[in-house]
N, C-alpha and C positions, 0 to 999 in steps of 0.2 A: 617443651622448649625446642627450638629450631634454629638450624644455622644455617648459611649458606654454603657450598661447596668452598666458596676462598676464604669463608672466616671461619672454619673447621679446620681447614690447613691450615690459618697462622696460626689457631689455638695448638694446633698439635705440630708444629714447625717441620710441615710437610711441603712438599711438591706435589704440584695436583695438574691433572689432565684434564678438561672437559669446560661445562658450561659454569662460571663463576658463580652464575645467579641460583645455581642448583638448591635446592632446598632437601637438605637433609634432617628428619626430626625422628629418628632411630633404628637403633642395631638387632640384627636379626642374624640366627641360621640361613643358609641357602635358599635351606627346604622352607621357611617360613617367612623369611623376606618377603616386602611387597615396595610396590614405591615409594620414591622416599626414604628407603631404609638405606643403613651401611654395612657392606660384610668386609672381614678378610679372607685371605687365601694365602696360608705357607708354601705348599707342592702344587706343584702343575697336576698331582694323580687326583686333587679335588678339584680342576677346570670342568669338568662335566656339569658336575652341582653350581659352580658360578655362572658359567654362560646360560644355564639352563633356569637361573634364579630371574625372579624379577626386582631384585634389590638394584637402586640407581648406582650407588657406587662402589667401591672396592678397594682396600688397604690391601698393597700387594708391594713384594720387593721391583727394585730396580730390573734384576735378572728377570724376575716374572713377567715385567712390564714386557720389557723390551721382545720377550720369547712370544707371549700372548695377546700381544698387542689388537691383531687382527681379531683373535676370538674374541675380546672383550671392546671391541668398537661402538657399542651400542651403552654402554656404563662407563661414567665418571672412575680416575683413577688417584689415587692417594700415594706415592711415594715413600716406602719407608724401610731401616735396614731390620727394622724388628713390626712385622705388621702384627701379632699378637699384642706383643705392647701397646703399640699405637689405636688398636681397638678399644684395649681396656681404658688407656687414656682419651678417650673420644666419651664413654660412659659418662665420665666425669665431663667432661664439657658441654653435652648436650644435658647435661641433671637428670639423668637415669639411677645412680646410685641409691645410695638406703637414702630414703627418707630422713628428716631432721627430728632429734628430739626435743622438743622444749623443756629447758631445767625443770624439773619440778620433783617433789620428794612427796612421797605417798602416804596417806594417814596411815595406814597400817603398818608402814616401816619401822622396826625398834633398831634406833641409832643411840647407841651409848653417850653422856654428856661429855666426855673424853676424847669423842673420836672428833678429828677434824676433817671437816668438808672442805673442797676447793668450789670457788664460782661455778656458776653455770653446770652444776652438778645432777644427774638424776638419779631417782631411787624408786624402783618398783614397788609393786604390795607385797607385803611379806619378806622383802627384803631381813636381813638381821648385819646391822653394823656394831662389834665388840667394842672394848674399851683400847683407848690409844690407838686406833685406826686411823691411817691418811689416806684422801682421798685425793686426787689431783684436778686439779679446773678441766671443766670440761668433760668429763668420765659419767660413763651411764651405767647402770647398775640394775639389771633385769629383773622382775620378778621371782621374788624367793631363794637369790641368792646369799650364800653365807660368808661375811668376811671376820676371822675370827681376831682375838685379842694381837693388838701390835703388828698386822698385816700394813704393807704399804704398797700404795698404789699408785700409777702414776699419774700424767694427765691425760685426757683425750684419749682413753681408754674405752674400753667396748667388752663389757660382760651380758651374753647372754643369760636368760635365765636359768636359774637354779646350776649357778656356779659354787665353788667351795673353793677358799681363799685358807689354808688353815693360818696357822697363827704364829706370826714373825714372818711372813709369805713377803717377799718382794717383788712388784712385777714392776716397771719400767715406763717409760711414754708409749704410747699409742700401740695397744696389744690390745690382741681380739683375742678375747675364750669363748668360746661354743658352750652349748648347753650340755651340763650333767658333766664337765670338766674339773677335776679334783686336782685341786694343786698343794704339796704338802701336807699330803697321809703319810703317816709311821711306813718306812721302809720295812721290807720282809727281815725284818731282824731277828734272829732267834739263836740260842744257844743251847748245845746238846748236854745236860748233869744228870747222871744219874738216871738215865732212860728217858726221861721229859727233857720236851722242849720250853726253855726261860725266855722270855722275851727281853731285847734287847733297846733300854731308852733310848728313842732316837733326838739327839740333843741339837743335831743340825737344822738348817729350814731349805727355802726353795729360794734361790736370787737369779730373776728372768731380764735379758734387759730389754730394751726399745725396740719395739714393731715385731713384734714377736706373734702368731697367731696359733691358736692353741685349740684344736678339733674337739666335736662334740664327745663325752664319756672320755677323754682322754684322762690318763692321770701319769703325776709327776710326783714321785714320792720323795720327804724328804733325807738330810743324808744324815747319817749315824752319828758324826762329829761336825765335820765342816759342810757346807751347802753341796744341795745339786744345783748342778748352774746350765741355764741356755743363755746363751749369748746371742746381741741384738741380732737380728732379721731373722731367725729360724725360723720356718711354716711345718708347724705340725696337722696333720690329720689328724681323721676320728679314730678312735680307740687304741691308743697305742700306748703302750706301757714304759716309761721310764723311771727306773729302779733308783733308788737310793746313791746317791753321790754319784751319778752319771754326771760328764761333761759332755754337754754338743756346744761344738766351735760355730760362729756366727754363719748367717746366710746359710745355716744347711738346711733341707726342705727329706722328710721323711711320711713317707705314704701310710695306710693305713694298715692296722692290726700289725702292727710292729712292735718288738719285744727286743729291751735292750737293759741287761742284765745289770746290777751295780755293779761300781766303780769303773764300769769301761767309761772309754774317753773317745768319743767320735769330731772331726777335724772339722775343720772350716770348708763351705762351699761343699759337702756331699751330700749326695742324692743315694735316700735308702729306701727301696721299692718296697710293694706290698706283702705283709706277712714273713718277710725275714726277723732274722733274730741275730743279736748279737751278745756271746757271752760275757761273764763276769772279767771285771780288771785287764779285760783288754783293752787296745789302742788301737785306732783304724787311724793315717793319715789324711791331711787334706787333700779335698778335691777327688775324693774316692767315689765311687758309684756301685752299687749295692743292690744285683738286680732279685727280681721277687725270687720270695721261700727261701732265699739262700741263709747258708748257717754260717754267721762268721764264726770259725773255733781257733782263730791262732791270732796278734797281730797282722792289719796291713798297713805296711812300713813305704810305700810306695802310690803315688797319684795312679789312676787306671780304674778300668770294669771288671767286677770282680763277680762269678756264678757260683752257683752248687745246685744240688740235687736231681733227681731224674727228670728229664723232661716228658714229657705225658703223651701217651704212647696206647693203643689199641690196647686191650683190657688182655688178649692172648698171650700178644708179646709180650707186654707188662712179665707177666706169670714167667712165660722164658727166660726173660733176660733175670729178671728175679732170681730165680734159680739157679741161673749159671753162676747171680756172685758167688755164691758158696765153694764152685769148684775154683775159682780165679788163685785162691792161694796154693792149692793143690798143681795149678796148670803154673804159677809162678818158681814152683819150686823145680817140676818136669824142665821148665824150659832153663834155668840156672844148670841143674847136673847136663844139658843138652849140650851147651856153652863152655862147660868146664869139660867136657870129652872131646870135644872140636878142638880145643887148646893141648 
């Protein structure tokens, strides 16, 4: 599918520069653009790779316009206050996106007489649907996926293969899970009697709600009493561990190999970078940002960017600085008695 330069702009309710008759029929990197195609540009520190692209036009802010006008004289331009967005939203307009499923339910699939299907419904081979299962109009159901007894689903949903739905699992409208994602395993419940560890019924489930996306191997375990809950628009990554009765507040977006301990409670709108961790029965508030490795170990009671750990360092230093922690309480007490004889 192909548009023109000015019926790409009213689809994406842009201001455009150049020849209206342009013919645009897809999106590309810089480096791999060729005619015909569309790029963006956030910083002026990627103008090198644009003017040096052969892509025709280019999603760029007003500022950028206006600053790089002359360098990009020879490329159509798109107006817009979010050109990342206005790309992704172009995908969709030109019909580059996923492919269309046709309903259809596969011999191999065992769906219980119990469970209800919604219209327009697909089901992989090897699929397994339990007893009292909903399934929501429109929802696709991958190959060898498990939805267990009393799971609910929403509509226009998106399960890659070989997902696991455990059982009373709620997930919401239009949520994507990735492949090898486990939703509603037994949290790490355990109690110490007598030298052995008893394990602990976990009698909660998982309640996700609307547009939720959920990374491949990811898992959400459920909570001991009452639910672990993600609230609508969360994007999770691949592999990232959330423990038993965790709450994330809507629209938060968390990277991968991230570990977030039960019962903490993370806020609305944060950003939790790669391989951090968050302990148990804490509270992070909204709008918090979370940059990588860091360790939350106390409450954040306040919006802001929050660090930890050593940043990475020549393999020598390392070794130094290493080593001087150990004298730091030694040098903290010299410089105290320093202070109290000055006085």
């Amino acid at each position: 599918m192909s548009l023109n330069l000015q019926q790409l702009a009213a689809v994406l309710q842009l201001e455009f520069r150049g020849d209206p008759a342009l013919k645009i029929s897809g999106l590309a990197s810089p480096e791999s653009a060729d005619r015909g195609d569309l790029c963006f540009v956030q910083h002026k520190n990627y103008l090198p790779e644009i003017v040096a692209s052969r892509c025709s036009a280019v999603i760029l802010s007003a500022e950028l316009s206006a600053e790089l006008s002359a360098e990009l004289s020879g490329k159509a331009l798109l107006i817009s206050e979010n050109p990342h967005y206005s790309f992704v939203q172009a995908v969709e307009a030109l019909g580059l996106g996923q492919a269309t499923v046709e309903a259809d339910i596969h011999a191999s699939a065992q769906i219980a007489e119990s469970a209800r299907i919604g219209a327009n419904v697909s089901i992989g081979a090897l699929a397994v649907i339990e007893d009292d299962v909903e399934i929501g109009a429109g929802s696709r159901i991958g190959a060898g996926c498990v939805i267990e007894k009393s799971a609910r689903l929403g509509a226009h949903c998106r399960l890659h293969s070989r997902v696991t739905l455990a059982r009373a699992v709620k997930i919401g409208d239009r949520c994507i899970l990735h492949s090898g994602a486990v939703i509603g395993s037994d949290g790490f419940g355990l109690v110490m009697h007598q030298r052995q560890w008893h394990k602990i019924p976990q009698l909660g489930s998982v309640s996700i709600g609307d547009d939720v996306e959920i990374g491949a191997n990811t898992t959400v375990d459920r909570g001991a009493l009452d639910d672990t809950v993600i609230e609508q628009g969360c994007k999770l990554d691949n592999q990232i561990q959330v423990a038993h009765n965790v709450r994330i507040g809507a629209h938060t977006a968390i990277a991968a190999c991230v570990g977030i301990a039960g019962s903490a409670t993370i806020g609305r709108h944060c950003k939790i970078s790669g391989g951090a961790a968050v302990l148990g029965h804490l509270s992070v508030a909204d709008d918090v940002t979370i940059t990588a490795r860091s360790l939350v170990t106390k409450d954040i009671k306040k919006p802001g960017v929050y660090s930890s750990g050593t940043p990475l360092m020549e393999t020598n230093s390392w070794h130094r600085a290493n080593a001087r922690y150990k004298s730091l309480d030694k040098l903290a007490q010299s410089v105290a008695r320093l202070e109290k004889t000055r006085e």
